[in-house]
Structures are given as C-alpha cells and as structure tokens.
N, C-alpha and C positions, 0 to 999 in steps of 0.2 A: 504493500500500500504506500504510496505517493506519500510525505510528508505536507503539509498544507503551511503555506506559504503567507504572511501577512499581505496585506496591497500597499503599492507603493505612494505613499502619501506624496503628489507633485505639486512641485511649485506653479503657481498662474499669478500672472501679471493683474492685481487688482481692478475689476471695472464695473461703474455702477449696475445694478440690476437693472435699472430704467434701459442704458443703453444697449447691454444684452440682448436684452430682449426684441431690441428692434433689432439687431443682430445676425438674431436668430430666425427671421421672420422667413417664412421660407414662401415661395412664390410659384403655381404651377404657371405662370404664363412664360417667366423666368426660363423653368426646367423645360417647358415646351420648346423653347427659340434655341438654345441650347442644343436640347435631345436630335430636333426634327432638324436644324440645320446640319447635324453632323450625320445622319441618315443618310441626306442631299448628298453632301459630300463624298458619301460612300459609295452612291448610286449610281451619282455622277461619273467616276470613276469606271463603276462596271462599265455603266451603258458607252463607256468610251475608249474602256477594251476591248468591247465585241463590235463595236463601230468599225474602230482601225483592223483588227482579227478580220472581220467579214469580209474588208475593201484591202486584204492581205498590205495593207500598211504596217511595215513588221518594225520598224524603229521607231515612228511613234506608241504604236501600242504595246512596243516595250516600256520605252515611259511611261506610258500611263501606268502600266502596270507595277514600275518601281515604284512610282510615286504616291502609288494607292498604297503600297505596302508601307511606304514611310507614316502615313495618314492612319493606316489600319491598327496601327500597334496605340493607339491614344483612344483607342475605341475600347481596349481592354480593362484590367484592372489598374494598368498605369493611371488613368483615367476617366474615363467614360462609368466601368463598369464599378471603378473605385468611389466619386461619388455616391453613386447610387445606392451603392451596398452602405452610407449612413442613411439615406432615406432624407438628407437634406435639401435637395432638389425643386421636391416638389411639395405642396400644400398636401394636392391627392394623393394619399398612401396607393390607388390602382395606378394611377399613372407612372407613378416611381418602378412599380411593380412588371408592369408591360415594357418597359425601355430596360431596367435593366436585365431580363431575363431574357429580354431581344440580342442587347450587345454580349452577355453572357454567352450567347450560342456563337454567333458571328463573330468573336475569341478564344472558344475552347475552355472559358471559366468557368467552374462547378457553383453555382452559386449557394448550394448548399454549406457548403465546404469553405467561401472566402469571407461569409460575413463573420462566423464567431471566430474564424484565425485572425483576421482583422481587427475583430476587437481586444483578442487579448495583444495582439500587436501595440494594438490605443494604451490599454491596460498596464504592461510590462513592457515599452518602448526600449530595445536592443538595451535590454536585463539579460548579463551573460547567463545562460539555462535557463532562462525564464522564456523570452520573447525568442520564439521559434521560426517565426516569420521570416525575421530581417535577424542573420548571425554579423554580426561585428566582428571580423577578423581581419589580419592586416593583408591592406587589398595586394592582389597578384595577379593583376591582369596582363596578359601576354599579348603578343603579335598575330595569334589566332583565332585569341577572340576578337580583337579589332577587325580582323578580315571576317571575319561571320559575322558582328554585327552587322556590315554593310552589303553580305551575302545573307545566307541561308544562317538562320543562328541555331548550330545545332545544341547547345545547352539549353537554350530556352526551349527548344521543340520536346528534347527529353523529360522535361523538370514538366510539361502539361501531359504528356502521351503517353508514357510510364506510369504515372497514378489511372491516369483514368483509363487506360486497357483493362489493368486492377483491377479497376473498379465495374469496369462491363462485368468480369466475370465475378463478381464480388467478393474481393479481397478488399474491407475497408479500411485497413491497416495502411496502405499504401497513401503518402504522403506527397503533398506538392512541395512541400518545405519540410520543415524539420521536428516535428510535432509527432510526438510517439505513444500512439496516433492523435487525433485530434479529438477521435468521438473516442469514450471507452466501450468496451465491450456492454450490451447492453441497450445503448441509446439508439433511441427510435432516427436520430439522423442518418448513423451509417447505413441504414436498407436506403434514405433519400437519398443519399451523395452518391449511394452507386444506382439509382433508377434515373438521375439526372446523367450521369456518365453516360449512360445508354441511351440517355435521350439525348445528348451530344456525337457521341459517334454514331449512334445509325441515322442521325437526323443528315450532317455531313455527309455520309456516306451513300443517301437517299439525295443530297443536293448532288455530288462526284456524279452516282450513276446518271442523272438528269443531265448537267453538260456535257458526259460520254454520249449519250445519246443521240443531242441535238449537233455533235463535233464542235460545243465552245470548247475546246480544251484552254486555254488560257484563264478558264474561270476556274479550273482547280487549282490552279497557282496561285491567284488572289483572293477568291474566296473561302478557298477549303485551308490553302495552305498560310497566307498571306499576311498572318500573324506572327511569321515564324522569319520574315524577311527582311530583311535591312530596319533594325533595330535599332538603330543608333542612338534616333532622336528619342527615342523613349527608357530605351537603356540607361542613354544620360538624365537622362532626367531624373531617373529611380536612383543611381548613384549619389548626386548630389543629395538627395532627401538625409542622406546618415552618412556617406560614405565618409571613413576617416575619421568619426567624430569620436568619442569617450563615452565607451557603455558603462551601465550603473549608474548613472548622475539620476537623482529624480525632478529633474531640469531640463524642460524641453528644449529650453534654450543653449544646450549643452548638447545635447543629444540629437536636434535636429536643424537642419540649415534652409535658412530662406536665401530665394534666388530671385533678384528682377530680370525678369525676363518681356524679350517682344511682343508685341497684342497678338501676336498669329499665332506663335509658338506656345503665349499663356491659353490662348482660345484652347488650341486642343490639350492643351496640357488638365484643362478643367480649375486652372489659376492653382494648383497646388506648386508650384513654386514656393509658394506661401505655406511652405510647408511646417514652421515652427508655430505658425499663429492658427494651422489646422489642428495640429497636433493641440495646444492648449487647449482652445474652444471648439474643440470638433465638432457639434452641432451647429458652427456657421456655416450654412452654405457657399458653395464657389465664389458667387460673385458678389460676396460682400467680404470675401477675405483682404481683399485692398485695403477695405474702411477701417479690417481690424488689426493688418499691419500700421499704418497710419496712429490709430489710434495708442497702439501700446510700444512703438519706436524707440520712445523713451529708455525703455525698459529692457529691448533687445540687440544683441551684436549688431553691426551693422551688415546689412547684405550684400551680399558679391551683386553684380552689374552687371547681368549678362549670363548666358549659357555657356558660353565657351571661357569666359574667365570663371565661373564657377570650376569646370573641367579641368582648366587647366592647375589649379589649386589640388582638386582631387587629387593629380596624379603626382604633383609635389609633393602631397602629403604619402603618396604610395613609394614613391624614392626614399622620401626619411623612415619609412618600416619596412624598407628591405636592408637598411643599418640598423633599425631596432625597432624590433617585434613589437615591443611594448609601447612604440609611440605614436600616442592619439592627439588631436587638435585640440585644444580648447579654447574657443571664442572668444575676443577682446572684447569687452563690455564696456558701453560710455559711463561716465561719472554718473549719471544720474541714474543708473540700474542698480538694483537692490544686488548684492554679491550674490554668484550660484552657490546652488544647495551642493554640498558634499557628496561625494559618490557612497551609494549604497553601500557595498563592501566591495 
C-alpha cells in the first residue's frame, strides 16, 4: 500500500476576490471563436491537400500538408485539447464537452486518461515522484530529436501508440507518462480509458480505410498521422512551460516559466505561454490570462521575449547540466516580489 502523501500547500500571488472572479468568468461565445476558428483552420488545410492531391500539384500540396502538421500539433493537448480538459472555455459545460472530445480524437488523446493526470500535474507541479506527468530531469536533447521534430517525431508517436494498443486490448496499466498506473486496480475508469482507446483507433482506422478507398492517400499523413509530424513549434512550446526549472519548490513561480510570445503563435498556443499565471489561477481561462499576467507582474520573474529566446535559454540551461546534473535555474525576482517559498525536500 502506497504511503499517502500531504498536499503541497503553494504559494499564489494575493488578488482581490472581486477581481477573481471577473477573472474567472468564462465565456461560450469566447470558447466558440476560439474552438470553430481552429476547426477552419484545420479544414482549410485538408480541403487544400486534396485540392493540390487531385490537380496532382505535388509541391504545393506538400506544403500544405507540412504546414497542416505544424498547425495540427496545437490542436492536441499542447493546447486545444489542454484547455478544455479545465472546462474553462466555455460557460456551457456540453459545448466544452463536444470540442474537446472532437480535438481529443483528431490527436490520438485518451481523454479519459489526460484530465485527472492533468490534474494531479496542477496538484504536485514537477514534485520529484510525485508529478508523473512532467519528470524534471537534466535535459539531453540530441541531434535526432531535432531532426524528428521537424520530421516524423518518432518518440512522440511511441509515448501515444504504445499505451493505447494497450489499451484496445485492455491492459490499463499501460501508461502515457509515468504514473504506475494512473487508475488503481479496481476503478471504474480503467474499462473507460480503454473503451475510448478503441474508440480512437478503430475510429482512425475506419477514417484510413475511407481515404484508401476514395485514393486521398495524403489524408492519412495529415489526418490519421499528422500529429506525429514536424513538432517543433509545439515541442517548444511544452519545453519552455518547466524545462530547466527547480522541482520541489511549492512556487509556481519557481517551477514554471512565462513566455511572451506572437499573437499567431499565442492564438494556437491557446495563450498558455502564460504559463506561470495558469499554473497559479488555473481556473482562468485563455484569454484573460494577459489580464492576469499584467495584473500580478509585480510579483513574478520577469519573462523571456519571444519563442526562440525562451529556446535559446533552455538549451543554455541544458549545457550547464551536462557539467552538473544537479543544476536547475532559479528565476530573478524584482524587489517588489515576496521571496520564493523553499523547496519541499
């Protein structure tokens, strides 16, 4: 039997209730413009690889097809499917409900499976043996995963395809992440996480035989597979959120880093850039996490400027721990921030 574990009392940046709450206020017209504009985008995409595919225009409808796959990967849990799985979104609890278990399928995410790993993610934020999610370890990224991100990314394809093969045939021990296992033996989720598996793979697979049939084959590259393709811009993105950073602190602002980034690249990112002031008030939705940077600035490190200087920090900090293991960042703080809290143990 598991020993049970206190919860980690975190630090949050003081803010009125009044203001919270308007904060908080979550919008389906919002999550509408949002959801359906990225749908568009998606669509847009297909209908303009069977466009060129048809009219055997084979270097543009290679582009399009790279470029859909750049796009595709912010529709997952990077993203798309990562909002949703708080249910901030939207006012309507169905409409939350219809979009994310839409982008869930058209990314291979179990949504059974990512909302309570998610949460205890929220819960024990990169807690060495605690938060399962996201491991903290000194980064070692090589020359082969850079060329797979911007190819075929075969660890990412393994880390979804692996669990949920698993899971078709009902082994619900098998894990996305590191969590042994996630449900115990027992809980009525594990028969749901693998009846979702299965309705992910044979859904997919019932899509494949559809473009086999009608000879789109280009649409199994982008749609079946297309999530697994030139990863970069969302790879980066997931890195920055913790890469580098000092686990155990109960200080988000220790443990997680905000990024300003461009209106395009925030658009699909779902503004989590903002990822230290999600991280404190996780029940604000995307697009008022600006207001709630803004608001508590005072209080937080200040933010890298940019996507690629975020990156290029990262991997500065990956140089200095491959001299020593043990060396994590810890954020400058302005004068007027209350000092972080001290690392757990």
């Amino acid at each position: 039997m598991k020993e049970k574990q206190d919860p980690i009392k975190w630090y949050r940046t003081p803010i009125l209730k009044s203001t919270l709450k308007e904060l908080t206020r979550r919008s389906s017209w919002r999550g509408l413009v949002q959801s359906v504009s990225i749908l568009l985008i998606y669509g847009g995409f297909v209908f303009l690889c069977v466009y060129f595919f048809t009219r055997r225009m084979w270097f543009p409808m290679a582009g399009v097809c790279y470029a859909h796959s750049l796009f595709h990967n912010f529709v997952g849990m990077e993203a798309s499917v990562h909002e949703l799985t708080h249910g901030t979104p939207f006012k309507s609890k169905w409409l939350n409900e219809i979009f994310f278990h839409l982008f869930c399928f058209l990314t291979w995410n179990n949504g059974i499976h990512f909302r309570p790993s998610h949460m205890k993610h929220h819960q024990l934020t990169v807690h060495k043996g605690r938060d399962k999610e996201v491991v903290l370890e000194p980064l070692n990224y090589t020359w082969l995963d850079f060329i797979s991100w911007f190819t075929f990314d075969v660890k990412h394809f393994a880390m979804y395809m692996f669990p949920t093969v698993a899971h078709v045939f009902g082994n619900a021990d098998a894990d996305f992440f590191h969590w042994d296992p996630l449900f115990p033996e027992g809980d009525k989720r594990r028969k749901q996480m693998c009846n979702y598996a299965r309705f992910l793979f044979f859904g997919h697979l019932i899509l494949a035989g559809i473009f086999i049939y009608f000879g789109l084959w280009p649409l199994i590259i982008i749609v079946t597979f297309g999530y697994y393709i030139a990863t970069f811009p969302s790879r980066g993105c997931v890195i920055l959120q913790h890469g580098g950073l000092c686990p155990n602190f109960p200080d988000w602002r220790v443990s997680c880093r905000t990024v300003i980034m461009g209106p395009v690249l925030g658009y699909f990112y779902w503004h989590m850039n903002y990822h230290l002031e999600h991280h404190m008030y996780a029940a604000v939705p995307f697009f008022n996490l600006r207001k709630l940077h803004k608001l508590i600035a005072h209080d937080t490190p200040e933010p890298l400027k940019g996507f690629w200087a975020g990156l290029k920090e990262v991997f500065a900090i990956q140089r200095k721990q491959k001299a020593d293991s043990a060396y994590c960042q810890v954020p400058e703080f302005p004068d007027s921030a209350a000092p972080p809290e001290k690392a757990s143990y």
